[in-house]
Phi, psi and omega in degrees: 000126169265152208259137169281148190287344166277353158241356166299330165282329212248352173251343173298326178290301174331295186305277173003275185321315198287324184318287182332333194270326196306145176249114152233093164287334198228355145254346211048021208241102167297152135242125178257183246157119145215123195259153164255149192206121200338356181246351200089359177265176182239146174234144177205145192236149168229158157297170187201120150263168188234135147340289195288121181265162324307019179295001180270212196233105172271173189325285167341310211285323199282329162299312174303332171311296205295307106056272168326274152345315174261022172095011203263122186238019166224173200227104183236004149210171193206132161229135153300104195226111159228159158245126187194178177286299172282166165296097173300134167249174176303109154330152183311321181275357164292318183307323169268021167264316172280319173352287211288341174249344188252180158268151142358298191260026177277101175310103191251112198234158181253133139230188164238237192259348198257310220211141178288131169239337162232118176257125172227190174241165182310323185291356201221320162318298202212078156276159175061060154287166179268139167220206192277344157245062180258334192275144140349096187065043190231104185284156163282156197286331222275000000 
């Protein structure tokens, strides 16, 4: 399914807004989150760190909560918003966290504060991924 350039600004601002929010005391490296979700709506997340490591939150996981939560059971784009010399993307373990709601061809763009800096699709992220229909009597969403 293609994502509209109006609503891809609208989750690149969200993801944007949530940076702000991030509790990083301790890398200092913010990350925002924004999910679209079959209904239309935006969900958007920040990390939240912990002391004790590995115990924090990353940005993704905290959209899919929010995600999650309002009743939302897809993905159908997702932005990244860190600052860094490359494009942040999703960590390995988000990519198989947006898995379980999105497709192969679900569009995941990175940016920063200025710019899109990467368009990839989920499926280029996290190839040959497990997913939910891989399990036994698990119908596909499609």
């Amino acid at each position: 399914m293609a994502v509209s350039q109006t609503s891809m600004a609208q989750l690149i601002d969200a993801a944007r807004a949530a940076r702000e929010r991030a509790y990083a005391p301790y890398s200092k490296f913010a990350v925002g989150a924004a999910l679209l979700d079959e209904h239309g709506r935006v969900h958007a997340g920040c990390n939240i760190e912990n002391a004790a490591y590995p115990q924090g939150q990353c940005a993704e996981a905290s959209a899919l909560a929010h995600l999650v939560l309002a009743g939302g059971t897809r993905v159908l784009a997702a932005v990244v918003v860190g600052v860094a010399d490359a494009p942040v993307t999703p960590c390995g373990g988000c990519r198989q966290k947006l898995r379980e709601f999105a497709d192969d061809d679900t569009p995941v763009w990175a940016a920063d504060l200025q710019a899109v800096r990467g368009r990839y699709t989920l499926g280029e992220l996290l190839p040959a991924s497990f997913g939910p229909m891989h399990l036994p009597g698990v119908l596909s969403r499609k």
